[in-house]
PyMOL commands that place a pseudoatom at each C-alpha (Angstrom):
pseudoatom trace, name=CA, resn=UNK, resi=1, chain=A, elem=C, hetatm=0, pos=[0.000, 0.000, 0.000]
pseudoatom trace, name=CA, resn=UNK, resi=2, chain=A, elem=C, hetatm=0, pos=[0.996, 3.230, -0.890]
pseudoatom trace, name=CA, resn=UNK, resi=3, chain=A, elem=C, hetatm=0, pos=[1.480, 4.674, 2.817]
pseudoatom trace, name=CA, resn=UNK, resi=4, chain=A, elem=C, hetatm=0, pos=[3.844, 1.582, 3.566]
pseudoatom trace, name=CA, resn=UNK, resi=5, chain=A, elem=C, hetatm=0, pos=[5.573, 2.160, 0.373]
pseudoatom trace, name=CA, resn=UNK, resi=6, chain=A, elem=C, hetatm=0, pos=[6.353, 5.630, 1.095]
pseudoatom trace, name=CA, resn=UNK, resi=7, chain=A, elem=C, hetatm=0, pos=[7.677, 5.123, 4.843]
pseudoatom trace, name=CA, resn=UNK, resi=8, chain=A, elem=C, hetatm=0, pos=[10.033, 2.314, 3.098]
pseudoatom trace, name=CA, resn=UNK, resi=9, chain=A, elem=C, hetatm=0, pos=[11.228, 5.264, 0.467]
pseudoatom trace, name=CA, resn=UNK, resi=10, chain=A, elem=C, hetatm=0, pos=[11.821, 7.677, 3.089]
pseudoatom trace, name=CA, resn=UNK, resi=11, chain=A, elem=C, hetatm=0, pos=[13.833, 5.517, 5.422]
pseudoatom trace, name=CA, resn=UNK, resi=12, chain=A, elem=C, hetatm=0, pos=[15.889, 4.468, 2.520]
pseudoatom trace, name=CA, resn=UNK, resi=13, chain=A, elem=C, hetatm=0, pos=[16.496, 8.197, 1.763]
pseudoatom trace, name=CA, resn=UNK, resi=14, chain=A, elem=C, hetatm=0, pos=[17.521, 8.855, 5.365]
pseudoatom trace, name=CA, resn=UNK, resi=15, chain=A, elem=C, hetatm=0, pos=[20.314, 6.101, 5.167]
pseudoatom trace, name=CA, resn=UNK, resi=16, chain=A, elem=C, hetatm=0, pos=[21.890, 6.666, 2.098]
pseudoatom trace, name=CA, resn=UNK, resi=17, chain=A, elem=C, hetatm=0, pos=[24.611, 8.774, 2.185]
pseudoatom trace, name=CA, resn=UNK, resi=18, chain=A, elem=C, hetatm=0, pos=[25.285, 10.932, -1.014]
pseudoatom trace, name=CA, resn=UNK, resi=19, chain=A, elem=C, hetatm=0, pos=[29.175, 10.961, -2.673]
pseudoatom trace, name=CA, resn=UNK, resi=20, chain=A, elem=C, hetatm=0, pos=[29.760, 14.695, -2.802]
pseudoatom trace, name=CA, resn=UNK, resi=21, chain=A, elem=C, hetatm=0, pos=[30.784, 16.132, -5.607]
pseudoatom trace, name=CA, resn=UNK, resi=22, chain=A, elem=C, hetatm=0, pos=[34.717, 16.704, -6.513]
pseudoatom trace, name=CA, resn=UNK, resi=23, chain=A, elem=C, hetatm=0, pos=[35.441, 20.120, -7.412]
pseudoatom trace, name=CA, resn=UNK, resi=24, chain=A, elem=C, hetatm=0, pos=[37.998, 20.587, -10.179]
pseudoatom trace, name=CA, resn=UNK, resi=25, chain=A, elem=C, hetatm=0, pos=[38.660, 24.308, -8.983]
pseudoatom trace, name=CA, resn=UNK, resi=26, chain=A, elem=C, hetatm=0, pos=[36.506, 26.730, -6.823]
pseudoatom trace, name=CA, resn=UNK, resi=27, chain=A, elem=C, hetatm=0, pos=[35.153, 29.758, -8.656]
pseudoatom trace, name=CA, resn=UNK, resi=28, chain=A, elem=C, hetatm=0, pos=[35.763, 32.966, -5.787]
pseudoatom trace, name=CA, resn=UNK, resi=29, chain=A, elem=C, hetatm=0, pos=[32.109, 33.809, -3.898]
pseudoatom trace, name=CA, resn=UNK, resi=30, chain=A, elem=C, hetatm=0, pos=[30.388, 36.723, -6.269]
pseudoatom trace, name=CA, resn=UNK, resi=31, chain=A, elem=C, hetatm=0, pos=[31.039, 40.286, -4.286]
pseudoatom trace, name=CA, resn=UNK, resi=32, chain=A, elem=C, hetatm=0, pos=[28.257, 40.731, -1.463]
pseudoatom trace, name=CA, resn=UNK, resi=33, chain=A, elem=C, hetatm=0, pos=[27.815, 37.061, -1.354]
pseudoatom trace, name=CA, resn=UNK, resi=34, chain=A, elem=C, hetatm=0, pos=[27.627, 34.685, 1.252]
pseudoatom trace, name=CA, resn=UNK, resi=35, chain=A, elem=C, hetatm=0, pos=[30.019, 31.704, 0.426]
pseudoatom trace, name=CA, resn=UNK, resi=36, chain=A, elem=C, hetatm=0, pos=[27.781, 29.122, 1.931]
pseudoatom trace, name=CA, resn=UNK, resi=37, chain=A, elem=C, hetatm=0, pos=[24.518, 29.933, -0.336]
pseudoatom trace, name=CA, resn=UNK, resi=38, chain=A, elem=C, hetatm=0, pos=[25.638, 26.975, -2.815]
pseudoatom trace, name=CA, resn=UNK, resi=39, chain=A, elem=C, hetatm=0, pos=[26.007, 25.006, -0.023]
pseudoatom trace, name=CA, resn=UNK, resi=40, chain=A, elem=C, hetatm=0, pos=[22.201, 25.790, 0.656]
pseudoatom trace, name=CA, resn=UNK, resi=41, chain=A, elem=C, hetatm=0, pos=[21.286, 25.582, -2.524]
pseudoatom trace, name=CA, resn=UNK, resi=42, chain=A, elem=C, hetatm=0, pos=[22.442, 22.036, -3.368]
pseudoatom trace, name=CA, resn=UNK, resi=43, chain=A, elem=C, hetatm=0, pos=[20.364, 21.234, 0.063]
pseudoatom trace, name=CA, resn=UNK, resi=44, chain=A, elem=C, hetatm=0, pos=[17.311, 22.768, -1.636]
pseudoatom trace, name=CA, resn=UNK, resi=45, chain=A, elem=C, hetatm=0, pos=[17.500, 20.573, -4.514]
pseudoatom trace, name=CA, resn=UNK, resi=46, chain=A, elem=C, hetatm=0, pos=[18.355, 17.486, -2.570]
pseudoatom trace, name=CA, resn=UNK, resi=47, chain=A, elem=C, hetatm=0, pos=[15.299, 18.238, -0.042]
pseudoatom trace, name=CA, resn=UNK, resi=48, chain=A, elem=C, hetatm=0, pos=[13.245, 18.372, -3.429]
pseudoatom trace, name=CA, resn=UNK, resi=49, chain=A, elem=C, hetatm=0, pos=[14.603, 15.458, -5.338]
pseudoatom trace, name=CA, resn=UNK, resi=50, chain=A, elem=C, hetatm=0, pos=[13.142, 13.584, -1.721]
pseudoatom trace, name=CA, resn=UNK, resi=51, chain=A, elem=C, hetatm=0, pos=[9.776, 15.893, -1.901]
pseudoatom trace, name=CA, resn=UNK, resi=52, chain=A, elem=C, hetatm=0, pos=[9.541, 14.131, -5.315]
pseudoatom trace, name=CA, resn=UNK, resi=53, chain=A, elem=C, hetatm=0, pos=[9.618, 10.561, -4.143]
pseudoatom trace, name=CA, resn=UNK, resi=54, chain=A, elem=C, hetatm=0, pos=[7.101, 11.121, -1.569]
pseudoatom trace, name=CA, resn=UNK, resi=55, chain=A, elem=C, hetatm=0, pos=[4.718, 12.943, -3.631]
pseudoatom trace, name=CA, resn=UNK, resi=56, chain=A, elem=C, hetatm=0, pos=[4.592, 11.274, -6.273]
pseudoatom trace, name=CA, resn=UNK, resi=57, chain=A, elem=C, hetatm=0, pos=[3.935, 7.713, -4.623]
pseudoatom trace, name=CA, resn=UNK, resi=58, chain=A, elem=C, hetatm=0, pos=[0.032, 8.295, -4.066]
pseudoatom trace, name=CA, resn=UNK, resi=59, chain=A, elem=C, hetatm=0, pos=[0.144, 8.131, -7.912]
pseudoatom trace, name=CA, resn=UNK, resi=60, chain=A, elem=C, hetatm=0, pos=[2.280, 6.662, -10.170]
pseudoatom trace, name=CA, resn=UNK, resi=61, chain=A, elem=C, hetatm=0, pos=[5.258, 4.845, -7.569]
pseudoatom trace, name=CA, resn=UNK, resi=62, chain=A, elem=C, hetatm=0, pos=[7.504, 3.802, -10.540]
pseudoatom trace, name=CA, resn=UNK, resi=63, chain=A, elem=C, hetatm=0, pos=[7.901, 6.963, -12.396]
pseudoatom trace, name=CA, resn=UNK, resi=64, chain=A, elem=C, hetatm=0, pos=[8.684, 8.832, -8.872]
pseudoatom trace, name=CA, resn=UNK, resi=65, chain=A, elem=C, hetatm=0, pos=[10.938, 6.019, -8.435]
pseudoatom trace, name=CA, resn=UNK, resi=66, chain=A, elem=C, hetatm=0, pos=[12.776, 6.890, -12.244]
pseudoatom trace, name=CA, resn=UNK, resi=67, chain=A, elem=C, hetatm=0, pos=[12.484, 10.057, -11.681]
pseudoatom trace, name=CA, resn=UNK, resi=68, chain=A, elem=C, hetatm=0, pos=[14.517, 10.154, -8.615]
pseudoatom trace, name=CA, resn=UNK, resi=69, chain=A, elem=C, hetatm=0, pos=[17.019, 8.206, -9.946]
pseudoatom trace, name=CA, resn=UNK, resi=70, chain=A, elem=C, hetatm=0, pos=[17.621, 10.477, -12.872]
pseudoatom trace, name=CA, resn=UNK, resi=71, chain=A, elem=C, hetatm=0, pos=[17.689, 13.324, -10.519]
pseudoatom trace, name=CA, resn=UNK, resi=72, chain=A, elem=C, hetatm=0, pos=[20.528, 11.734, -7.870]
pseudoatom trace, name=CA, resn=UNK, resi=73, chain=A, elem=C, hetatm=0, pos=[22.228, 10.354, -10.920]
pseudoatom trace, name=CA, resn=UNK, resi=74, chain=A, elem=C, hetatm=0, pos=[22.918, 13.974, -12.019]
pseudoatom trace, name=CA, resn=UNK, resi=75, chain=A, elem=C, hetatm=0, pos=[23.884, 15.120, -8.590]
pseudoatom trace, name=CA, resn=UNK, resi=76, chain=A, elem=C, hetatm=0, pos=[25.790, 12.574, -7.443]
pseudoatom trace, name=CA, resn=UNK, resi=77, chain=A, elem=C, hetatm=0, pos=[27.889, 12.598, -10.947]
pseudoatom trace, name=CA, resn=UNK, resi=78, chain=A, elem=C, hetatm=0, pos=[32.017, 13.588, -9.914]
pseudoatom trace, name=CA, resn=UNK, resi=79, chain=A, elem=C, hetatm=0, pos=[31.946, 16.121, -12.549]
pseudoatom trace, name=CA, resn=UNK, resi=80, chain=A, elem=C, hetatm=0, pos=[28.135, 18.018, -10.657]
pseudoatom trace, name=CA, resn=UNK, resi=81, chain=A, elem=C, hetatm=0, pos=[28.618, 21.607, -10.669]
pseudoatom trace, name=CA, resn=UNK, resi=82, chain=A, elem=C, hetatm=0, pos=[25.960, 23.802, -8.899]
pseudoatom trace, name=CA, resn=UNK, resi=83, chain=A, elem=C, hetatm=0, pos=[25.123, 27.196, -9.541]
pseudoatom trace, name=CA, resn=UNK, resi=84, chain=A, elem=C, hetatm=0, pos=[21.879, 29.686, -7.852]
pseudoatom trace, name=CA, resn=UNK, resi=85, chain=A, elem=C, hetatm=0, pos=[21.216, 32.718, -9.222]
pseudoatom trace, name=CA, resn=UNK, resi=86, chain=A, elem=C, hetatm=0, pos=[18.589, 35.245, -7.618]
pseudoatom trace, name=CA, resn=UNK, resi=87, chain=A, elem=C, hetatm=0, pos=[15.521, 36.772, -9.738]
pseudoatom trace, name=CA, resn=UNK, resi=88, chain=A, elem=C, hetatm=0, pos=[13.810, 39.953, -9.059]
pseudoatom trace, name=CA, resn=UNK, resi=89, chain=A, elem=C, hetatm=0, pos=[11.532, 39.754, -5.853]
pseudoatom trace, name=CA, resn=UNK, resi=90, chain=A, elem=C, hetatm=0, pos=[13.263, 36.448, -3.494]
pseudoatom trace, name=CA, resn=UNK, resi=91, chain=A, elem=C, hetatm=0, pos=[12.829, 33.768, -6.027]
pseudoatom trace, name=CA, resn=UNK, resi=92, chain=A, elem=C, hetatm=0, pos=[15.750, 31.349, -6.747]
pseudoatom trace, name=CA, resn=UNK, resi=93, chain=A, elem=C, hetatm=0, pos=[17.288, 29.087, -9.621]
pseudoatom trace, name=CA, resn=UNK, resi=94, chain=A, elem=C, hetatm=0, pos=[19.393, 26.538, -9.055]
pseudoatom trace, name=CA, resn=UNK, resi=95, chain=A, elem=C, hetatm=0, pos=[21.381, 24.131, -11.717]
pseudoatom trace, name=CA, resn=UNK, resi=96, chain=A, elem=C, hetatm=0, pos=[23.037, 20.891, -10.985]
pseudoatom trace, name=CA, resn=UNK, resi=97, chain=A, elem=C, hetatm=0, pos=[25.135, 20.186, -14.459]
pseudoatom trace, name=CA, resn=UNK, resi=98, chain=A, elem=C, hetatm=0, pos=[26.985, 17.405, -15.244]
pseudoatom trace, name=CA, resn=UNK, resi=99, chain=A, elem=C, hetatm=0, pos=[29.038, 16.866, -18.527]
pseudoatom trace, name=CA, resn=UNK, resi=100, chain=A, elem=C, hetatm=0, pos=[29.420, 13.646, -18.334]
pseudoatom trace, name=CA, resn=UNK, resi=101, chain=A, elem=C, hetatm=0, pos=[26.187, 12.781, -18.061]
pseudoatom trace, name=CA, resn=UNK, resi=102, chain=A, elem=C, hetatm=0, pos=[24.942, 15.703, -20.672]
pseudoatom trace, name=CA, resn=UNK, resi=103, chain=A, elem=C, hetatm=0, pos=[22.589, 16.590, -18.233]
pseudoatom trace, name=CA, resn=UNK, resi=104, chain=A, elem=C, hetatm=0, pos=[21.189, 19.541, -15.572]
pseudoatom trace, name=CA, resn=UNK, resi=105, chain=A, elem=C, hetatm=0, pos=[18.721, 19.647, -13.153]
pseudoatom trace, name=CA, resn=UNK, resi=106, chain=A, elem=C, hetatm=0, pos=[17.299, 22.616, -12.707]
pseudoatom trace, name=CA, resn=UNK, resi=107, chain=A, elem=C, hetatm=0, pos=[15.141, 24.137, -9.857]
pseudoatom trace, name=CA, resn=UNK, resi=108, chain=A, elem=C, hetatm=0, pos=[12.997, 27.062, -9.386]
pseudoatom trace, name=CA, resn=UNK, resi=109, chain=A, elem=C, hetatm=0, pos=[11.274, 28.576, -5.880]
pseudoatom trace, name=CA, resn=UNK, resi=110, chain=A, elem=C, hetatm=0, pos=[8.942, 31.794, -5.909]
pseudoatom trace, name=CA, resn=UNK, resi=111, chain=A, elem=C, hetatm=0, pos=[9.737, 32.157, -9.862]
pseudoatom trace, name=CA, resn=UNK, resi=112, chain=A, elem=C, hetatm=0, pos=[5.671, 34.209, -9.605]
pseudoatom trace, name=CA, resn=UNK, resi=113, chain=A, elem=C, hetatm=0, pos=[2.927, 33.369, -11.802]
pseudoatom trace, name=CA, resn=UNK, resi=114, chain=A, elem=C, hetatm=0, pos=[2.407, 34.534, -15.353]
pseudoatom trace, name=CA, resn=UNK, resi=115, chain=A, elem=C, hetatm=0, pos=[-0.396, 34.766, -17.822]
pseudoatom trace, name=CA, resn=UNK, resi=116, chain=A, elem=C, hetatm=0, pos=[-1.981, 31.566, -18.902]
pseudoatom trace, name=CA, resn=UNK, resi=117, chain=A, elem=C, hetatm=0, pos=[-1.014, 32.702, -22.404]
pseudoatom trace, name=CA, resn=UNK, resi=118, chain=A, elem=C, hetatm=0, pos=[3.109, 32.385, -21.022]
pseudoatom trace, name=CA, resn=UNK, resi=119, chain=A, elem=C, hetatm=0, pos=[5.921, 30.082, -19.682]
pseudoatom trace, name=CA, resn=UNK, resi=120, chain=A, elem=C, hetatm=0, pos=[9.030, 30.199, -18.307]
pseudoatom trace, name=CA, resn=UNK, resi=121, chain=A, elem=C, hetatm=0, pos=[11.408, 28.601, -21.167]
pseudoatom trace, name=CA, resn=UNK, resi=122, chain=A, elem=C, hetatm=0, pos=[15.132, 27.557, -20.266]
pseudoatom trace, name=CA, resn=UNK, resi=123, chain=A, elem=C, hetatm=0, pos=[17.696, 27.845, -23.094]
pseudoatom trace, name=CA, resn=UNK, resi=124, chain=A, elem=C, hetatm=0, pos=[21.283, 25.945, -23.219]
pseudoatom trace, name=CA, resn=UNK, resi=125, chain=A, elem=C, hetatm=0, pos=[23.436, 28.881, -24.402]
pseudoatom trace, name=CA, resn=UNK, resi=126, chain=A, elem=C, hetatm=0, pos=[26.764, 28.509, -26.016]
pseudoatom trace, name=CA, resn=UNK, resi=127, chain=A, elem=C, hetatm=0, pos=[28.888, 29.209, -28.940]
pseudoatom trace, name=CA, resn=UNK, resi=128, chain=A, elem=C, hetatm=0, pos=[25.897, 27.703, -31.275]
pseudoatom trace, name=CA, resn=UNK, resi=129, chain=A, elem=C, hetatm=0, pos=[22.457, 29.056, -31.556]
pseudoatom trace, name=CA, resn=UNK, resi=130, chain=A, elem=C, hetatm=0, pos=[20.441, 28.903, -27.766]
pseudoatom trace, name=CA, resn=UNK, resi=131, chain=A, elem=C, hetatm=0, pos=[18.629, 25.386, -27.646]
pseudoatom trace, name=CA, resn=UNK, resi=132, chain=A, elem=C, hetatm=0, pos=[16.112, 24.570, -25.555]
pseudoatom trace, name=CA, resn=UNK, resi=133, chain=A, elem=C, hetatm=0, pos=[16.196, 22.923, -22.198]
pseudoatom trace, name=CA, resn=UNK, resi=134, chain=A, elem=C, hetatm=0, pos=[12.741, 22.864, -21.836]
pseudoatom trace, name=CA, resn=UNK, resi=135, chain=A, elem=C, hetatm=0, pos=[9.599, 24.213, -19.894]
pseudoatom trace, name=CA, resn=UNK, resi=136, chain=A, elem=C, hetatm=0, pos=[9.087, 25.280, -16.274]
pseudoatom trace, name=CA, resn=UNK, resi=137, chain=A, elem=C, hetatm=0, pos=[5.977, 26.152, -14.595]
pseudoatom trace, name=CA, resn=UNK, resi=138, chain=A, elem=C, hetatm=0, pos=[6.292, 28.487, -11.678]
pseudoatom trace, name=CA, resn=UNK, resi=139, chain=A, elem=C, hetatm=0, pos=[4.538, 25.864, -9.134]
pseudoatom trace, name=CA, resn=UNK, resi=140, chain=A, elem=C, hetatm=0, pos=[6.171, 22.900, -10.115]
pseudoatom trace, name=CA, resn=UNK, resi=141, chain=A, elem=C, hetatm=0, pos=[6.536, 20.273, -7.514]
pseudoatom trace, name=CA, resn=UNK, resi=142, chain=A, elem=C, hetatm=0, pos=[9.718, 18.485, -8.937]
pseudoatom trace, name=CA, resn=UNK, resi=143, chain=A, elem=C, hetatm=0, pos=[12.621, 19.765, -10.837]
pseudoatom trace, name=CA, resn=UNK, resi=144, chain=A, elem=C, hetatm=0, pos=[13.397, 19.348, -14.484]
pseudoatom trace, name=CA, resn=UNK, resi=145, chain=A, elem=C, hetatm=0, pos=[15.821, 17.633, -15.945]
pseudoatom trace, name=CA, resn=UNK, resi=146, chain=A, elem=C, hetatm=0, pos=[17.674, 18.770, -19.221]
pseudoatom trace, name=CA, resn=UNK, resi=147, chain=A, elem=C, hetatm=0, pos=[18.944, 16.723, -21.431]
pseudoatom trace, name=CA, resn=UNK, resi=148, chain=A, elem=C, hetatm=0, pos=[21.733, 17.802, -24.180]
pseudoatom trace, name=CA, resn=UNK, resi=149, chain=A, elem=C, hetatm=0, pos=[24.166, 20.173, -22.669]
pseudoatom trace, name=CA, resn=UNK, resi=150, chain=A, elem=C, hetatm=0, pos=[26.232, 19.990, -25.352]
pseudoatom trace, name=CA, resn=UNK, resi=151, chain=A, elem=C, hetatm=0, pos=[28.901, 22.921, -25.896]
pseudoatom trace, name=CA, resn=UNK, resi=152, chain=A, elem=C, hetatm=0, pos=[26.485, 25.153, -23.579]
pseudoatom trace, name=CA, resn=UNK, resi=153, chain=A, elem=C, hetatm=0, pos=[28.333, 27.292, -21.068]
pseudoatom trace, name=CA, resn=UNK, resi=154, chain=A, elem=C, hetatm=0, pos=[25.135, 29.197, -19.236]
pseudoatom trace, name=CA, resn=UNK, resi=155, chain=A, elem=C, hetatm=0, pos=[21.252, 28.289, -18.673]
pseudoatom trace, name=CA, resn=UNK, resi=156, chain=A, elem=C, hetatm=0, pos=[19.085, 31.173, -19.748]
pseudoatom trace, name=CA, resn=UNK, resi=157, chain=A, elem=C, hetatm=0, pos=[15.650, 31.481, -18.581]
pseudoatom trace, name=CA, resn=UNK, resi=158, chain=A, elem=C, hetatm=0, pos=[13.025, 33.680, -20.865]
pseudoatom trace, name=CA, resn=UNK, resi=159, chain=A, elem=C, hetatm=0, pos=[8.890, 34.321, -20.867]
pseudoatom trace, name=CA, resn=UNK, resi=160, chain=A, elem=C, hetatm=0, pos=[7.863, 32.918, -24.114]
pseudoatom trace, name=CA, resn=UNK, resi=161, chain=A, elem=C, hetatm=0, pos=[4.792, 31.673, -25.441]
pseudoatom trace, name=CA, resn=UNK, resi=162, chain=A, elem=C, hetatm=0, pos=[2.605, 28.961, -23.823]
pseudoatom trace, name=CA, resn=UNK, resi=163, chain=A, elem=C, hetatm=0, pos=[3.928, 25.966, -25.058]
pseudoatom trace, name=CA, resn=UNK, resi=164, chain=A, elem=C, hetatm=0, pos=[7.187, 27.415, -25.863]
pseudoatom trace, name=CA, resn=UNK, resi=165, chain=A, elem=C, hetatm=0, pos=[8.997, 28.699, -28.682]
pseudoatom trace, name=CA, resn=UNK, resi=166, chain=A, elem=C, hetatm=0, pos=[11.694, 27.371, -31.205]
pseudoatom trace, name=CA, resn=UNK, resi=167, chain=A, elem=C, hetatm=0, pos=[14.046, 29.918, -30.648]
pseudoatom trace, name=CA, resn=UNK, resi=168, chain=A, elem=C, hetatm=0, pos=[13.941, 32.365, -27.911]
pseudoatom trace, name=CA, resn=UNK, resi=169, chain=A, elem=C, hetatm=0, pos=[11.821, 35.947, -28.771]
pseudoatom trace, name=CA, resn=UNK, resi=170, chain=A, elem=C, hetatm=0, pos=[13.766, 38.044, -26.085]
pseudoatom trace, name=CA, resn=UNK, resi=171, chain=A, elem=C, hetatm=0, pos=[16.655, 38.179, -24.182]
pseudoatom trace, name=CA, resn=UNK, resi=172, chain=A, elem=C, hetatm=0, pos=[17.192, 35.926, -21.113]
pseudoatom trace, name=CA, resn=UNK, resi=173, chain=A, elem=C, hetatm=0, pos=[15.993, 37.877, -17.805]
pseudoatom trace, name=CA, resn=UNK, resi=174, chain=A, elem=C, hetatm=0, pos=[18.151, 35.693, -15.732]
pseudoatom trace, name=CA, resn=UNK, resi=175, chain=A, elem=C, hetatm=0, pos=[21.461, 33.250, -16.826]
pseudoatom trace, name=CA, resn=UNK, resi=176, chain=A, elem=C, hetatm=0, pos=[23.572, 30.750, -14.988]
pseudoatom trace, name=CA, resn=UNK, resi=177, chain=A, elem=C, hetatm=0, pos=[26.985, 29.435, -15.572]
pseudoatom trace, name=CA, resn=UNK, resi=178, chain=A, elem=C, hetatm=0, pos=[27.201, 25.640, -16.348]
pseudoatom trace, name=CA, resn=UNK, resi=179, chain=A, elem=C, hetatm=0, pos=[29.782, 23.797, -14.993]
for i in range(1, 179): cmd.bond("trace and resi %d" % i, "trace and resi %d" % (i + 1))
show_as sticks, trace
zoom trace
């Protein structure tokens, strides 16, 4: 039963000990900064990549399950990098990249609502044209994961279009350095 199920998940969670990430070299802590906010962030998305297992098994317990696993895969990769940016207001981004994998999961708290005619559309920016990384709603109860890194260098977040747009129709309002 689902209930059962879920206590089993969490314990599990609460045992396993995550491999940190190795750092390759440590960028210096942006001016006005405190140091320890990508500590906090990388706790964020931990404490959501567990928010996702539990939610998820009322529903469907296998695809919270894969899910997860895609999730920790990316964070627990030796070449994770994480980065948090700040948006107008007190919302947050945060981006867990990993080359190796060709992957990044990304984050979002108190993004604010927008039209129903509007999303939020992240963009893998490098020396190529910006790709998409795909779509994220404002409330969304688990982070997304972005396949196809590729040669990109920063995540870009712009308001296009409900269902998105091919390319992106305005600069990004807010961009993050991949690792």
């Amino acid at each position: 039963d689902a209930p059962a199920l879920r206590g089993r998940v969490l314990a599990e969670i609460a045992r396993t000990r995550q491999s940190p990430p190795r750092l390759t070299r440590r960028l210096p802590p942006a001016p006005g900064r405190w140091p320890g906010w990508l500590a906090a962030a990388a706790c964020l998305v931990l404490a959501l990549a567990g928010g996702v297992t539990a939610a998820h098994f009322h529903g469907d317990a296998e695809r919270a399950q894969a899910l997860n696993r895609r999730i920790t895969a990316v964070m627990s990769a030796p070449d994770a990098r994480v980065a948090t940016a700040g948006t107008r207001g007190d919302g947050t981004v945060t981006v867990v990249s990993s080359r190796s994998l060709n992957k990044a999961v990304v984050t979002a708290a108190r993004l604010g609502s927008l039209p129903s005619a509007k999303t939020y559309q992240l963009w893998f920016l490098g020396a190529a044209a910006p790709r998409s990384a795909g779509l994220l709603r404002p409330s969304a109860d688990r982070p997304l994961i972005a396949s196809g890194l590729g040669d990109a260098r920063q995540l870009g977040i712009t308001v296009e279009p409900a269902g998105g747009s091919p390319r992106p129709t305005s600069a990004p309002f807010l961009t993050l350095r991949l690792g």
